[in-house]
C-alpha positions in Angstrom: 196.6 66.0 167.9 193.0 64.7 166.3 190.2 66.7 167.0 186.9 65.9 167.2 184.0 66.1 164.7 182.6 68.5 167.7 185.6 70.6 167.4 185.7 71.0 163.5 182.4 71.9 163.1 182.3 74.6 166.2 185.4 76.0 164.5 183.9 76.4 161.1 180.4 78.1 163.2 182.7 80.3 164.7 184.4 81.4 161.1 180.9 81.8 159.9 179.9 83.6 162.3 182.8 86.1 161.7 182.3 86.4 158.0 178.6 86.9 158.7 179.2 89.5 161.4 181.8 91.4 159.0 180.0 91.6 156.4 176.6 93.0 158.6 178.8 95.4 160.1 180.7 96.7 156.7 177.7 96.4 154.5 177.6 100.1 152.6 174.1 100.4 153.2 174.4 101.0 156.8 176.3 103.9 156.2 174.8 104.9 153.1 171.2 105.7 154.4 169.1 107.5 157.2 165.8 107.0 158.5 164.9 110.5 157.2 165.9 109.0 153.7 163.7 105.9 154.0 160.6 107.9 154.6 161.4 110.3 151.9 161.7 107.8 149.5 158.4 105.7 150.4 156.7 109.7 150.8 158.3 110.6 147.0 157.0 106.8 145.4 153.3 107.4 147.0 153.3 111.1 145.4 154.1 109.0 142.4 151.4 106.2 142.3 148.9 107.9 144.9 148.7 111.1 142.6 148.5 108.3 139.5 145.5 107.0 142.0 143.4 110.1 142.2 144.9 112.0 138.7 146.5 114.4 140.8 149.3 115.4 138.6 150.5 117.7 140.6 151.4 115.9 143.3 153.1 113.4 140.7 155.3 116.0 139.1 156.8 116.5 142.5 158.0 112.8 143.2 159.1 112.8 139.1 162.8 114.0 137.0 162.1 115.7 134.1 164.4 113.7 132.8 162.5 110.4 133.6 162.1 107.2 131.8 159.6 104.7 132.0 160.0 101.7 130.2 158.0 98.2 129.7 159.0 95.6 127.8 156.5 94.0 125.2 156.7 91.5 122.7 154.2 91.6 119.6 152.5 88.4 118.1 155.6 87.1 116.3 157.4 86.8 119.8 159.7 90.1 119.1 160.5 91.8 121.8 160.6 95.8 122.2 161.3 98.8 125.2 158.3 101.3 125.0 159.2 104.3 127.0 157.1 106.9 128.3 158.8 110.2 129.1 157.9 112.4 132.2 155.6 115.1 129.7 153.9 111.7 128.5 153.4 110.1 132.2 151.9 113.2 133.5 149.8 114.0 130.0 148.4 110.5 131.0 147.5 111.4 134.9 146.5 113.9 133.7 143.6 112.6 131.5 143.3 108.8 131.5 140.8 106.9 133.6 143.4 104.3 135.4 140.6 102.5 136.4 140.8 100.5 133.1 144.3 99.1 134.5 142.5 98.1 137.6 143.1 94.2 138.8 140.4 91.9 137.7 139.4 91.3 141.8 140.2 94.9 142.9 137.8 95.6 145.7 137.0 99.1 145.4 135.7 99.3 149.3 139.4 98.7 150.4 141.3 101.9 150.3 144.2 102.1 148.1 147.5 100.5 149.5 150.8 101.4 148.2 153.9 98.8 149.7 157.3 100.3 149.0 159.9 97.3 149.1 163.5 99.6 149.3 166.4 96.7 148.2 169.1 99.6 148.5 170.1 103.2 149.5 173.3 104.3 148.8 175.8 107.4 147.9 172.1 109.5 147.0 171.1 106.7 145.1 168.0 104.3 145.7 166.3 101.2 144.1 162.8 100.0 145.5 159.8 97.6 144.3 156.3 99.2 144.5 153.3 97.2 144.8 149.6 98.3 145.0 146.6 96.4 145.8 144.6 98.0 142.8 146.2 98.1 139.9 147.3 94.9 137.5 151.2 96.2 137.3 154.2 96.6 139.8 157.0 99.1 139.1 160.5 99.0 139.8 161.9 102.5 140.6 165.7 104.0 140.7 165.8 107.3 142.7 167.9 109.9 142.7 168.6 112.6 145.7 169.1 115.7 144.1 169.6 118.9 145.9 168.3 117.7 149.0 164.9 115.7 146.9 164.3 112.3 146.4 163.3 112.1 142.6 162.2 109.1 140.8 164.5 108.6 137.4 163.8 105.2 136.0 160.7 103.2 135.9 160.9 100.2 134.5 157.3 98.4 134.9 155.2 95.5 134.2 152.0 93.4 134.1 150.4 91.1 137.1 148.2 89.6 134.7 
């Protein structure tokens, strides 16, 4: 029996739809997070960058491992590429004591109050990786949390330049 063009292609819908649908339903990160974790997470990452913001170290040591690294990659004049890292003492040394406002976007507007946007690409089995954007500062950071003991704790920075 022929079928019809019609046919075929509502046939091949209807197996994509199925696939689709399976793979919505069975996706890890449904059962892998809560709504409590999502807000801890975007709460821990603006302790990070909002007590960067005001030099409120404090308030940074409590979204930060001690065991963190933050990493950049640069490349020097010949092209060479290199990681520097900056340990947890060193990150909050520097909130500690630098003026940030050196790092600030060539168009920051001061006026507007500072804006944190936590992009969270996964949550799963106490682990988490998010983007973080600002509106003031000329870098973006890509974080890997970890939920220890209850916590949300940032592990891994690895950052770079808008600019």
């Amino acid at each position: 029996m022929k079928q019809t063009l019609y046919q075929f292609q509502l046939r091949q819908l209807l197996r994509l739809t199925i696939v689709l649908t399976a793979l919505c339903f069975f996706n890890s990160n449904l059962f892998g997070q809560s709504q409590n974790d999502t807000l801890l997470i975007k709460e821990t990452v603006l302790n990070y960058l909002e007590g960067l913001n005001t030099n409120d170290h404090l308030r940074a040591e409590k979204a930060i491992h001690p065991e963190l690294a933050k990493r950049i990659i640069s490349t020097d004049e010949n092209g060479d590429y290199k990681l520097d890292n900056m340990p947890w003492s060193h990150l909050l040394y520097n909130i500690k004591t630098v003026d940030f406002s050196q790092l600030y976007k060539a168009d920051v507007n001061l006026q507007e109050p500072f804006k944190v946007e936590v992009i969270i690409f996964d949550i799963s089995n106490s682990i988490a990786t998010i983007k973080a954007k600002q509106n003031r500062y000329a870098f973006f950071d890509y974080i890997h949390l970890g939920k220890i003991k209850g916590e949300w704790k940032i592990i891994h920075i690895l950052w770079a330049w808008t600019d």
